[in-house]
N, C-alpha and C positions, 0 to 999 in steps of 0.2 A: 255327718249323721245321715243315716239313710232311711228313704221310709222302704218298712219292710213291702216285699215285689212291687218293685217302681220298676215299670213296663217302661221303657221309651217312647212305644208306639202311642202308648195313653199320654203322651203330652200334647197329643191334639186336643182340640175343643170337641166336645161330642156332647151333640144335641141332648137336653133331657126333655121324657115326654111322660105326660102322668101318669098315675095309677088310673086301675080299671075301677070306677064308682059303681056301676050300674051293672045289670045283667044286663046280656046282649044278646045278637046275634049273628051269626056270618057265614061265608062258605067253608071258608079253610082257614083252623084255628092252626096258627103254628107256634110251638111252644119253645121258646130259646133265642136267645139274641146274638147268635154268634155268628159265623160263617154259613153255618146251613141254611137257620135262620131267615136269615137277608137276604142269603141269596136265593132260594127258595121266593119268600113274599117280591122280590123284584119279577122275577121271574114268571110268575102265579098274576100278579099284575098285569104284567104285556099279555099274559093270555084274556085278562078281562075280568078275572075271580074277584071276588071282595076279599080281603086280607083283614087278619086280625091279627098279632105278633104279641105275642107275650113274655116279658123279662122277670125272673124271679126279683133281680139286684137293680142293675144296669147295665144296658148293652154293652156289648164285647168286652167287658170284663170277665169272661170265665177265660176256657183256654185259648182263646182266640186273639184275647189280647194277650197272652202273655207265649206268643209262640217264638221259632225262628223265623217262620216266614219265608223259609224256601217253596219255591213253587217248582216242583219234579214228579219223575212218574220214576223216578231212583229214591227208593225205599231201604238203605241199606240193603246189604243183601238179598232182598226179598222174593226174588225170581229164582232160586235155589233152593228155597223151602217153600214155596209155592209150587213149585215141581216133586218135592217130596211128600207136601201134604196133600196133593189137589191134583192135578193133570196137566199136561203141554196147553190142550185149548184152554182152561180156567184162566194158568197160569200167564199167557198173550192175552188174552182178554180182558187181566187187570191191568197190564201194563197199557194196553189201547183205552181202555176208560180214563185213567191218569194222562196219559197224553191231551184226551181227547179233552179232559176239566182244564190240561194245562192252554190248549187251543181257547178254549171259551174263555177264560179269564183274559187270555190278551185280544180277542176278539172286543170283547165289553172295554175293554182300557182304550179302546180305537175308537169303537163307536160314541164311549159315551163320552171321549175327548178326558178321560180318569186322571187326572193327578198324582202318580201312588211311590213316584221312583222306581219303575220299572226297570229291570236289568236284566241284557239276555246275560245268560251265563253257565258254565258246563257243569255239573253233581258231577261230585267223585266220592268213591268209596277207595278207604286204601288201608294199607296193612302195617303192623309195627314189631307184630311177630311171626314165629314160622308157622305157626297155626292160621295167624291171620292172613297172609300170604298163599295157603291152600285154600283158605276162603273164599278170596280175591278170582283164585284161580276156576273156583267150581264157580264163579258167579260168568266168568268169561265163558264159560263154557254152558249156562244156560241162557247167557246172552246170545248164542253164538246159535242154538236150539230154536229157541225164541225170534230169532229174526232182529234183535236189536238191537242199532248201532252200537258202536261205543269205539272209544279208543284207550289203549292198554298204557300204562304210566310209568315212569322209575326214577324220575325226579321231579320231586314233590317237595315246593319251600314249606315241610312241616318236620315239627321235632321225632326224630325214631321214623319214618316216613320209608316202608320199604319196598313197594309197590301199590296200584292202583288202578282203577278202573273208571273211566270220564265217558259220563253218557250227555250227548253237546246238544245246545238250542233248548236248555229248560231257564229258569229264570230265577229272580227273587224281586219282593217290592215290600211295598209299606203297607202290611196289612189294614190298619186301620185307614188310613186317606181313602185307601181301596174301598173298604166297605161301606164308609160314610157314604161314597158317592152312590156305591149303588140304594143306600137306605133313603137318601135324599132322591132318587128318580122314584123308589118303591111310595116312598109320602104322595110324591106330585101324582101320582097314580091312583093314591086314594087308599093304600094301607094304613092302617087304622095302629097305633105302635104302644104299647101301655108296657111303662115299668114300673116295678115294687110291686109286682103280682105274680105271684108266687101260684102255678097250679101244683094239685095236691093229688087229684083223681079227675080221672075220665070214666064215663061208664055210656051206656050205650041204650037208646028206647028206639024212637022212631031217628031219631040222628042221634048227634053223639053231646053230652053235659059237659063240660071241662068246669070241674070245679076248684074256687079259688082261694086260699087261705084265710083272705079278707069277706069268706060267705058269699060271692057272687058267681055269676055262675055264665058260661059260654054254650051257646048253642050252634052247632056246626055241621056240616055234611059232612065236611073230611077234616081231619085232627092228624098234625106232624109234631111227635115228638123229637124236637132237635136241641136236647137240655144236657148233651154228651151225655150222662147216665141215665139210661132209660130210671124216671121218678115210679113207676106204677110196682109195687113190691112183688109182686104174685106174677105178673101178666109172665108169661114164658121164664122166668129163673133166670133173668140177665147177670142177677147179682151173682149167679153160678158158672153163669160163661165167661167173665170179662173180669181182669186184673187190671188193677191199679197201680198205675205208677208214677212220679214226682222226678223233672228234672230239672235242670237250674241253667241261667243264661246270666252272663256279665255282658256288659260295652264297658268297652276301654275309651281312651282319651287316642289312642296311637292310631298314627296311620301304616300297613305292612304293605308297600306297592306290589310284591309277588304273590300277595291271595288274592288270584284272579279271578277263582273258580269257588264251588260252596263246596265244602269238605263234612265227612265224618267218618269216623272210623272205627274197621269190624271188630276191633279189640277193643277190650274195657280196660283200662276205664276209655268209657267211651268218650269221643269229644269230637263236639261239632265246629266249625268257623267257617264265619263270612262276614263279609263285609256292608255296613250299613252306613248310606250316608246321611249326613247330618244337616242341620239348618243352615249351617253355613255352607254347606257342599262339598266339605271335606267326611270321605269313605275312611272311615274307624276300624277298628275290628272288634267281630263277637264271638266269645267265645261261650257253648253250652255243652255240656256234661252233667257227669257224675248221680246218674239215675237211679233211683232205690223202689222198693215197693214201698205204697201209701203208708207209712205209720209202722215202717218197718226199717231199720237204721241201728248196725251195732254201734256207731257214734251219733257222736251230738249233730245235729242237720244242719247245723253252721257248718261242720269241717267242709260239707260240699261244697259252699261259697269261697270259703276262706283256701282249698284246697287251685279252685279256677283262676282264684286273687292274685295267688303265688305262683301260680304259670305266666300270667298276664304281666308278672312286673319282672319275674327271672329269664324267662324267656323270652317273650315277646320286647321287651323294654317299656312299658304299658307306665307313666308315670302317677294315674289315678284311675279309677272304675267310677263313670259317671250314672251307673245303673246297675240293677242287680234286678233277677224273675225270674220266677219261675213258675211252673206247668204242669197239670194234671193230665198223661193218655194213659190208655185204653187199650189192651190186647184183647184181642178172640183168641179161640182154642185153637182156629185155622188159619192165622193172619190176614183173612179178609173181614171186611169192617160187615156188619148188619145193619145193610137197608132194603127196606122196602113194606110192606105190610107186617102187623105183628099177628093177624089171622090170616088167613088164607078168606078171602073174597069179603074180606071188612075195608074200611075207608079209613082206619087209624093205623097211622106210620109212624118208623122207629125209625134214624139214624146214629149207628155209633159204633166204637171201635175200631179209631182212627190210627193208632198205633205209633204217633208224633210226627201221621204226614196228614194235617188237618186241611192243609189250604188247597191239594188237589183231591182228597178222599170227600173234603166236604163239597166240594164241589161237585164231585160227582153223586151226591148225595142227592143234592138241590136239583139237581138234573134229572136224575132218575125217579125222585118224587113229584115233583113236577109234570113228568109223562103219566105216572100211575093216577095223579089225579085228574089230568087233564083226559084218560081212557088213552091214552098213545102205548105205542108198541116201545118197548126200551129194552136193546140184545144186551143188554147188563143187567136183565131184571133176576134171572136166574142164578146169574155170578154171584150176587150181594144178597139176595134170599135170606132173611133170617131164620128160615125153615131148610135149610138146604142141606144135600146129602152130600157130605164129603167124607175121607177116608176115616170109617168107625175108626179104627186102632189108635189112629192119629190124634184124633177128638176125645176119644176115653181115656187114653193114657196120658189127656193134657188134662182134661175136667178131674181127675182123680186125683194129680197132682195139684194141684188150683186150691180145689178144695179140701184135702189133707193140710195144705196151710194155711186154710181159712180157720179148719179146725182146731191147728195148735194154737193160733192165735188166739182165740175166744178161749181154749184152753188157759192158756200163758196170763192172759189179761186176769180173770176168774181164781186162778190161784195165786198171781203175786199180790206179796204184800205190800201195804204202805210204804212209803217212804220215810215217814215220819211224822209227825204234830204239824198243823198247819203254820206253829209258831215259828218253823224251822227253816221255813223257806226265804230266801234271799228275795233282794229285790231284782225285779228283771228275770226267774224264774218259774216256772210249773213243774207239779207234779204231780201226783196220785198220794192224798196224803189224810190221815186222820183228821174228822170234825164233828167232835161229840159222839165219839165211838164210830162214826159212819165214814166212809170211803168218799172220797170227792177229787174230782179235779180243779183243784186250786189253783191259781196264778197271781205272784204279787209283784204288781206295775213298781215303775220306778219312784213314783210318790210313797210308796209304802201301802197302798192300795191292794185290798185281796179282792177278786174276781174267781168265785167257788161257784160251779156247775155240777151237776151228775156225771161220773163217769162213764155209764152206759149211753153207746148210742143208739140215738132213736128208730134206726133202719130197722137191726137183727138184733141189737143187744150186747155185742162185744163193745169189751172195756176202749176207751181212747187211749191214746197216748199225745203227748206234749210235744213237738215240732216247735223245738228251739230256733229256728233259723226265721219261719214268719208266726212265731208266739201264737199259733194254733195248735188246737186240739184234731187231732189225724186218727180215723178209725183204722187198725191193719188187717181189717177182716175185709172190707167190699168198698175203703177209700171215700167215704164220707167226711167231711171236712167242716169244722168249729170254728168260734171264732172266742174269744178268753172270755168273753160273759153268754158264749151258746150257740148264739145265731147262726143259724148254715149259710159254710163258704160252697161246697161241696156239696153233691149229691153223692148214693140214692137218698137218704135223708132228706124230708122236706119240713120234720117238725125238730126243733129245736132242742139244744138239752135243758134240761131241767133247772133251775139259778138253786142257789142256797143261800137263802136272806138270814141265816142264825151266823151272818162271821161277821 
C-alpha cells in the first residue's frame, strides 16, 4: 500500500522548526521553503542580512521535494523556441545563467564538503518519431547557433529511441541532503526559519507588512516571494501568465546498467529516466512522465501512475515500485521563468515559472535576487524581468490561448451537473455531488467516512475537480490544490474551502 506521493527524497529526517508566534521584524522576509528559498536565505546570510523564511506547511515539501532532481542548463528542447520566442542573445544568455546555477551548486557541494550524491552525468534529449527526430534536429541546429556543446546520438538503450542530442558535464543529486545542508549553514548564520505560516498579503508603508494567516504580521525592507505561485491575487495577473501542470515520477526496485546518462524525450507521451542511488548504494531507475494540465485529465489521474507501472515491469523488468510522486510546474507565455522585482524600483520579489527545471532555474533565481537586494549589478536581470518585452505576437497569442481555457473551464465546472446523491458514492472515491439540494465536493474515505467541502475555489471561484490519483481536490482554472477536508496543498489559493458539517 502506498502512501499517496511518497517522495524518496523525503525519506530523510528534516528538521522541524515552529510557527511564527509573535510579530516581528527583519531585513529580508522570504516567503517559501523550497529551493529558492534556502538558497536565497543561505545566500542573503554570507552577505550579513538578517533572514526571516517562512513555510506555509513544511519545508521542501512543495515541488522541490517532489522533483526529478536533474541538474542541467538542457531544458528539453528549449533553445529552439527560445530562438523563436525571444532572440539569439536572450536565448545564450539563458543557457549561461543555467550553466552558471549549475557551476554554483557544485561549487557549494565542494565548499561546504555537501553530502547529496552528486553525479557528473550528460542530459540528452531524444526522439521516438519522425516529428520528433526533426525536433531533435532544429534543437542541433540552435545548439550549433548558440555556441553549445553537445554531441549528436543514435544509439540510445531506450524503448522506440531514434535519435538524440547529449549536452556533457551537467549533473544530477539528492535534492533534499542538498538543501538541508545548505539550510543548516543558513540557521548557524542566524536565519530565523518558521513553519505552519502561512502569508496571505504583503502591502507596503514605510517598509513592507507580510501578513500572516495566524494574525501576525512581518516587518521587512525587502520581501522574496518564492511560494512557486506568486500568493498576492491582483499584484500583476500571474494567475493570467502561468499554466499549470502535474507530472508523475515512480522508482523501481531495478538496476538498468546502460542508463548512463539523464534522459527525456521530445515526444509525448513524454518520459523522463535516470538513475537514483539508494541507501544501500545500489543506482535504481526512475521513471517520470505522463503530464496533464492542473485538474485537467480526460481519464482517471491514476492511469498516469498506473500507465509508468506498466513500463517499469514490461519493459524495464522493474519487479516492484518502491515509490510513486509527483509535481506541480509552471509555464510562462515565453518559456522564461519571472524573476526579479514585481514593480519596477520596489524591494518586493517574485520568483517563478520554472517549467520542470527547478534545481537550476531556481537557482538562478536565488542568485539574481540576491544581487537585487544586496544593490549588485546581475547581466540576467533583464533576461528574467517579469516586466520584460518580448515578441507581442508570441506572448498574445499564448495569453489568449491560456486564458480561453481558463475560461471554458470555469465555464465546464458552472454548468456540469452533479454526479449524484451523496449517498452514491463509493468508498475510496470524490466527486461533485448533491447535499440538501446544494453542490459539494464530497469524498468518502475507506472507513465509510464522508469529507464534504465547497466546490468553488477560493482564488477566482472555478469549480474543483477530484484527482483520483492523490484523493485531492485540483482547481483547472489557475492549479490550486485541496486536500479532501479543504486545507491548501497548492497555490494561488491561500484560504481554504469551505467544510460542510450538515453530512
Amino acid at each position: 500500500m502506498f502512501v499517496v506521493n511518497q517522495s524518496y527524497w523525503l525519506e530523510n529526517h528534516i528538521p522541524s522548526f515552529p510557527q511564527l508566534a509573535t510579530s516581528t521584524k527583519t531585513d529580508v522576509c522570504i516567503i517559501g521553503g523550497g529551493i529558492v528559498g534556502i538558497t536565497a536565505a543561505y545566500l542573503l546570510a554570507k552577505e550579513g542580512k538578517q533572514v526571516t523564511l517562512l513555510e506555509a506547511t513544511s519545508l521542501l515539501h512543495g515541488t522541490t521535494g517532489f522533483t526529478t532532481a536533474k541538474v542541467t542548463a538542457q531544458h528539453g528542447p528549449i533553445y529552439q523556441e527560445l530562438l523563436h520566442s525571444t532572440d539569439e542573445a536572450r536565448a545564450r544568455a539563458y543557457y549561461e545563467a543555467n550553466t552558471e546555477a549549475l557551476q554554483s551548486i557544485q561549487n557549494w557541494i565542494q565548499q561546504e564538503s555537501i553530502s547529496c550524491d552528486w553525479e557528473e552525468k550528460s542530459a540528452v534529449i531524444y526522439a521516438t518519431t519522425e516529428n520528433g527526430e526533426i525536433t531533435i534536429d532544429n534543437e542541433r541546429d540552435a545548439y550549433k547557433k548558440l555556441s553549445i556543446p553537445y554531441e549528436e546520438l543514435t544509439d540510445l538503450p531506450l524503448p522506440e529511441a531514434r535519435n538524440g542530442l547529449s549536452l556533457p558535464k551537467q549533473g544530477q543529486f539528492h535534492p533534499v541532503k542538498y538543501l538541508l545542508a545548505l539550510l543548516e549553514k543558513a540557521v548557524a548564520k542566524g536565519v530565523d526559519i518558521r513553519e505552519n505560516s502561512r502569508a496571505i498579503d504583503v502591502s507596503k508603508g514605510k517598509i513592507y507588512s507580510v501578513s500572516l494567516e495566524n494574525g501576525h504580521e512581518i516587518e521587512a525592507d525587502h520581501v522574496i516571494i518564492a511560494t512557486h505561485y506568486p500568493f498576492l491575487r491582483w499584484k500583476d495577473l500571474y494567475f493570467s501568465k502561468l499554466s499549470p501542470y502535474r507530472s508523475y515520477a515512480i522508482l523501481t526496485n531495478k538496476h538498468i546498467p546502460n542508463i548512463s546518462s539523464m534522459y527525456i524525450s521530445v515526444d509525448e507521451p513524454k518520459r523522463s529516466y535516470r538513475t537514483v542511488k539508494t541507501q544501500t548504494g545500489e543506482s535504481v531507475l526512475l521513471i517520470g512522465g505522463e503530464g496533464h494540465k492542473v485538474g485537467q485529465s480526460e481519464e482517471p489521474m491514476e492511469s498516469s501512475y498506473e500507465r509508468l507501472e506498466s513500463e517499469a515491469t514490461s519493459t524495464w523488468g522493474a519487479t516492484s515500485i518502491t515509490h510513486k510522486w509527483s509535481a506541480q510546474d509552471l509555464k510562462t507565455l515565453d518559456h522564461l521563468p519571472y524573476i526579479g522585482r514585481m514593480d519596477k524600483g520596489e524591494e518586493l520579489f517574485v520568483a517563478t515559472g520554472f517549467d520542470k527545471w527547478g534545481m537550476t532555474n531556481g537557482t538562478v533565481a536565488a542568485l539574481l535576487l540576491t544581487d537585487l537586494v544586496m544593490k549588485k549589478d546581475n547581466r540576467f536581470e533583464d533576461l528574467f524581468d517579469p516586466h520584460r518585452d518580448s515578441s507581442f505576437s508570441e506572448k498574445s497569442s499564448q495569453f489568449l490561448k491560456e486564458n480561453m481555457n481558463v475560461g471554458k473551464e470555469l465555464l465546464k465546472g458552472k454548468m456540469k451537473n452533479p454526479s449524484g446523491s451523496i449517498d452514491e458514492l463509493a468508498n475510496g472515491c470524490g466527486d461533485i455531488v448533491l447535499l440538501n439540494g446544494e453542490k459539494v465536493a464530497a469524498y468518502r474515505d475507506d472507513q465509510g467516512a464522508i469529507h464534504a467541502v465547497s466546490p468553488i475555489c477560493t482564488h477566482l471561484g472555478c469549480d474543483v475537480a477530484f484527482n483520483s490519483a492523490e484523493k485531492s481536490w485540483d482547481c483547472p482554472c489557475h492549479g490550486s490544490r485541496f486536500t479532501i477536508d479543504g486545507d491548501v496543498i497548492e497555490g494561488p489559493a491561500v484560504k481554504p474551502l469551505d467544510r460542510k458539517n450538515e453530512v
